[in-house]
N, C-alpha and C positions, 0 to 999 in steps of 0.2 A: 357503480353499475357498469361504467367504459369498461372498467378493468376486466370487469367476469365477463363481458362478452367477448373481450378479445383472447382469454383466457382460456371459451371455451370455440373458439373460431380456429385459437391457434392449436390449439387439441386436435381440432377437425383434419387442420392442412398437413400438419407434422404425419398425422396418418395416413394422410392419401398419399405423401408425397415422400417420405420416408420413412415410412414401414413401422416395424416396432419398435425400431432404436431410438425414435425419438421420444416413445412411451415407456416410459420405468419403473418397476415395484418400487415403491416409494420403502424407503430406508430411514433416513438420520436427517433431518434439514426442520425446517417451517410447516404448521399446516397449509398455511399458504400457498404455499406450491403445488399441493395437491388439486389434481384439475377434474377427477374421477373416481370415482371407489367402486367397486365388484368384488360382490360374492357367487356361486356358482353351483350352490345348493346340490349335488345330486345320489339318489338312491336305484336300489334296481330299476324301478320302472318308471318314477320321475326324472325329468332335468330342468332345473329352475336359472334364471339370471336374474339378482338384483343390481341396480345399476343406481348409484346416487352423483349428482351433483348439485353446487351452491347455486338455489334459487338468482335468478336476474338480480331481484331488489335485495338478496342478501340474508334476506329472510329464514335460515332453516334451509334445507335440500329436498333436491326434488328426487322421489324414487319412482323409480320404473319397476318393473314385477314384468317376467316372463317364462310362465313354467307351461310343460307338458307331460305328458304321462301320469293324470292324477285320474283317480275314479270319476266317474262323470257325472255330474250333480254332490260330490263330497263336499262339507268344508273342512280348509286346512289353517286352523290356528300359525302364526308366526313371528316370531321375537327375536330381541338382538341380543346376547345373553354374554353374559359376562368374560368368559375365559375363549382361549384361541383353541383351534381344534388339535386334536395332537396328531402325531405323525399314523398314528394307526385309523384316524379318520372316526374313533369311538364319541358320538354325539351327546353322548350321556355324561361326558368329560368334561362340557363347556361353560359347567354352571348354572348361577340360576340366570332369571335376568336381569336386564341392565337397569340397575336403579340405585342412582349415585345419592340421589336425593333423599334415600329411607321411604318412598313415599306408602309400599306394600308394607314395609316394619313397623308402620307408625299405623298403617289401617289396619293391619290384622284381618280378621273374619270379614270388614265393612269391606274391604277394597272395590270398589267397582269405579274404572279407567270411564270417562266421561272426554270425549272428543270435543269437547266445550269450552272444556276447562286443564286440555290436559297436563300442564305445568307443573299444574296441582293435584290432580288425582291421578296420571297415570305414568305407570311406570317408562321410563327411557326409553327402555326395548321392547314396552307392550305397544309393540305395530298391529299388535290383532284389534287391540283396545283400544287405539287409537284410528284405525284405519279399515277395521273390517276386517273380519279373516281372507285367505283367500277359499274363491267361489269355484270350484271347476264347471264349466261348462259341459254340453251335452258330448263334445268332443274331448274330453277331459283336460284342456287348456285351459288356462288365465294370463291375459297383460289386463294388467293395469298401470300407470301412473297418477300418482301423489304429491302434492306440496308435504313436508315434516316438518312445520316451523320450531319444533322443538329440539332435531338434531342439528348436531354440526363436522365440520374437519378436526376441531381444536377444541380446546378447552374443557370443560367439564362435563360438555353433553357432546363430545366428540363418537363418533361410532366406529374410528379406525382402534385395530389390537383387539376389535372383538369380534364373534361373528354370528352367521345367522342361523338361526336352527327354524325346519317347518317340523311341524306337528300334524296327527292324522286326527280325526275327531275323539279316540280316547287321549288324548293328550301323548303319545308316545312319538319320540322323536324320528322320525324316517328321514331327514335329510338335513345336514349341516355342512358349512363354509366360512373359512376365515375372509372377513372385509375388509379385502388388499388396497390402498389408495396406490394411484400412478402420478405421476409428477411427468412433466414436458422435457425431453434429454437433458443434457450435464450430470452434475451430481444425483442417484436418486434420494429422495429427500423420504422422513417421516415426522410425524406432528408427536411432541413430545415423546420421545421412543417408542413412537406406535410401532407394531410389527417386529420391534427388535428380536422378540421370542419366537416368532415365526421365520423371521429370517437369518439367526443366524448360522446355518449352515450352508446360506448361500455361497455362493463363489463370485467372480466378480461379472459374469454374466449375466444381464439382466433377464431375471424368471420371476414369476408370480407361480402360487403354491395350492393346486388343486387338492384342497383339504378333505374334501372325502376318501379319495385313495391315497392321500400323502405323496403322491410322486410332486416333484419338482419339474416345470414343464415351463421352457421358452417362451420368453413373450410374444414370440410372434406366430403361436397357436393362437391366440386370441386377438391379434389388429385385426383380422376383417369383422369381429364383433364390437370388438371396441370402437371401431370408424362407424359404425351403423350409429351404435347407441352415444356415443356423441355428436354426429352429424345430428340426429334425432331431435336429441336434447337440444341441440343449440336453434334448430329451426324448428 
């Protein structure tokens, strides 16, 4: 538990006190390293931030949810779904969703994701199933934050290499983002070749990769957000 706090303390200070260099798309290394994950959802008239980090006790990750520009009282279905977004930002690209476990193959017609039990009945990246879709408000914004005891950085319910897609109430995909983990300066690191497919065309510049328009974009467009949502997180 010391180690994630200082883990994510030292996230905090590296940002206030030097800038983006101390925060790096995470590359080739350990999940471990990993101190943050974002994705950055956005379509014409939505723009979303999801923000994940490792639970205090270790438990799963905790996600933050921060969108605006949605219809106002809509809901919006949301999942982690299998494949990276490709360079033309095509959300129909990314697959289905994320379910390592077979658990929608093996339910067929029955499936129905149970927040109860969800290990067992829902799907990886059924975050709607799991969590509730998102709600827009009468101002058409939603934050929320989440415990995910079911994901993780690493291993077989890791959510880095994949990313997030929302959906509008027919099911059709209006906004998707590859889930960039960041690691703390030196080498940037990635958990079993996460991201390798998104970032090889990087250069040795540290950028993370706004997936809906596909440009490549500096990290340090994004430290005054990323200082919020981990100061946030940590306190």
């Amino acid at each position: 538990m010391f180690s994630k706090l200082v883990k994510l303390a030292a996230a905090t200070i590296a940002l206030a006190s030097a800038g983006s260099s101390q925060l790096l798309a995470a590359r080739s290394a350990s999940a471990a390293d990993v101190v943050i994950a974002i994705a950055e959802p956005q379509s014409s008239n939505a723009s979303a931030m999801f923000r994940f980090i490792q639970t205090i006790g270790g438990d799963g990750l905790e996600l933050g949810i921060s969108v605006s520009g949605l219809e106002a009282g809509a809901s919006y279905p949301f999942h982690i779904h299998t494949d990276l977004v490709p360079s033309d930002g095509n959300c129909t690209a990314t697959g289905g969703h994320l379910d390592p476990h077979g658990i929608k193959k093996a339910a067929g017609d029955n499936y129905k994701c149970s927040a109860d039990d969800a290990i067992k009945t829902c799907e990886l990246g059924d975050l709607s199933g799991q969590l509730g879709p998102i709600l827009a408000g009468s101002d058409g914004t939603f934050v929320g934050n989440f415990n995910v005891s079911t994901l993780d950085f690493g291993g077989e319910h890791t959510i880095l290499d994949h990313s997030i897609v929302i959906h509008n109430s027919k099911g059709d995909r209006i906004a998707c983002a590859n889930i960039i983990g960041y690691v703390l300066g030196g080498e940037p690191a990635s958990a079993a070749g996460m991201n390798e497919r998104s970032m090889e065309s990087m250069d040795d510049e540290p950028t993370t990769t706004n997936s809906s328009s596909g440009n490549l974009l500096t990290a340090s467009v994004f430290s005054s957000a990323l200082l919020a949502v981990a100061a946030a997180a940590f306190f």
